[in-house]
C-alpha positions in Angstrom: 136.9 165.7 10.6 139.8 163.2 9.9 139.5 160.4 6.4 141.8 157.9 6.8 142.4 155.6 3.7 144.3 152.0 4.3 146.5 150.1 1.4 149.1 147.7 1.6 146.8 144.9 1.8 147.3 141.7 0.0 147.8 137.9 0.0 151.3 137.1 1.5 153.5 133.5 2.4 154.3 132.5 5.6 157.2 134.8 7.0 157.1 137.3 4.4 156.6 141.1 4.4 153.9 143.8 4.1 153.8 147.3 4.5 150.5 148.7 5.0 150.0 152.8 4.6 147.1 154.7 5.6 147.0 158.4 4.3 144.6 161.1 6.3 142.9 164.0 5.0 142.3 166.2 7.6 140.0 168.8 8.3 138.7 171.7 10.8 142.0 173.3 10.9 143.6 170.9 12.6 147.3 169.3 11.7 147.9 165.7 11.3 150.1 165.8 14.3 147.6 166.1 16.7 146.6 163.3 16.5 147.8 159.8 18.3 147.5 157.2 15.3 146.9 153.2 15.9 146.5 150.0 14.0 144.0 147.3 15.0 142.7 144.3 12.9 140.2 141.8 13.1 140.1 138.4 11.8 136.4 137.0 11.0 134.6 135.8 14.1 136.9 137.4 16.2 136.7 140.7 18.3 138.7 143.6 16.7 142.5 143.2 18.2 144.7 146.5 18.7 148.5 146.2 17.1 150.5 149.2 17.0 150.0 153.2 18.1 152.4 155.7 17.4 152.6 159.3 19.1 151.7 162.8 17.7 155.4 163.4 16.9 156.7 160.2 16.4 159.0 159.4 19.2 156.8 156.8 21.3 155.3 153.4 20.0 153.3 150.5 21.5 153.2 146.7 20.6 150.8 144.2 21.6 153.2 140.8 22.8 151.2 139.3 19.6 153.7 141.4 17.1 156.2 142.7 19.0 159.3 142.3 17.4 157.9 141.5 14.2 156.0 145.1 13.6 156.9 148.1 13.2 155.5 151.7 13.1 156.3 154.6 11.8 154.9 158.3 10.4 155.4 161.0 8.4 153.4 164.2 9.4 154.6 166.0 6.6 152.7 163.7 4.4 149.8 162.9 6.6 150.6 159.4 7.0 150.9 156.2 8.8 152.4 153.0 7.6 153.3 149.8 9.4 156.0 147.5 8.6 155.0 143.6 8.7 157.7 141.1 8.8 157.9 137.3 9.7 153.8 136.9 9.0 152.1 134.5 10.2 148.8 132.3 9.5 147.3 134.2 12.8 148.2 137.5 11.2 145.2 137.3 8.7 143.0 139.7 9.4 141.5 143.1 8.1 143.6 145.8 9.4 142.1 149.1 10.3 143.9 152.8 10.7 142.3 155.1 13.3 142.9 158.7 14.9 142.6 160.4 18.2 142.3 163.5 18.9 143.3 163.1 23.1 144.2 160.2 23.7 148.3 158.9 24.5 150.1 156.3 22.3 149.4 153.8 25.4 146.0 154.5 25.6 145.2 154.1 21.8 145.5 150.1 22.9 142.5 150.8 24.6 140.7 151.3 21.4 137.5 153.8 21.2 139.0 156.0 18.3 137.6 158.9 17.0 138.3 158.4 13.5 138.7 154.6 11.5 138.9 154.1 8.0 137.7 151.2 6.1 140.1 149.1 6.1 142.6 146.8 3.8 142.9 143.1 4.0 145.6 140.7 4.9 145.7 137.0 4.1 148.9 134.9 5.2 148.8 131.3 3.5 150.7 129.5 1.5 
């Protein structure tokens, strides 16, 4: 059993910054580093849109085109989390964004969505 909590979220200008955590709790006698962690977001009325996974040890990320460049990911196992750096934001950045776990799947395949584990999410608004 993984709980994954977001924060970070927030109302930010045109090519500013966030930085969004997500801290697990993890359960079952399992470690945090085995699992492949992602971001995805969804705006209102749209599908839910995949934006950065990470590997178990930290070594490996994948971008969407969409933020490439502009986002960055990062964890620390020792504290059970995830964050993601958010620079030059943009309108089309406004969404909720969502942490999620997987126990099997690789960094590249978290794209593909179908987690095992999402939290709630934290919401970000880019306007001026």
């Amino acid at each position: 059993q993984v709980q994954l909590v977001e924060s970070g979220g927030g109302l930010v200008e045109p090519g500013g910054s966030l930085r969004l955590s997500c801290l697990a709790s993890v359960g079952d006698g399992r470690a945090f580093n085995t699992f492949g962690m992602g971001w995805f977001r969804q705006a209102p009325g749209k599908e839910r849109e995949f934006v950065a996974s990470i590997s178990r040890s930290g070594t490996g990320s994948y971008y969407p085109d969409s933020v490439q460049g502009r986002f960055t990911i990062s964890r620390n196992n020792a504290e059970n989390t995830v964050s993601l750096q958010m620079n030059g934001l943009k309108p089309e950045d406004t969404a909720d964004y969502f942490c999620a776990a997987d126990a099997t799947k690789s960094y590249r395949a978290i794209a593909l969505g179908r987690m095992d584990y999402w939290g709630k999410g934290t919401p970000v608004t880019v306007s001026s």
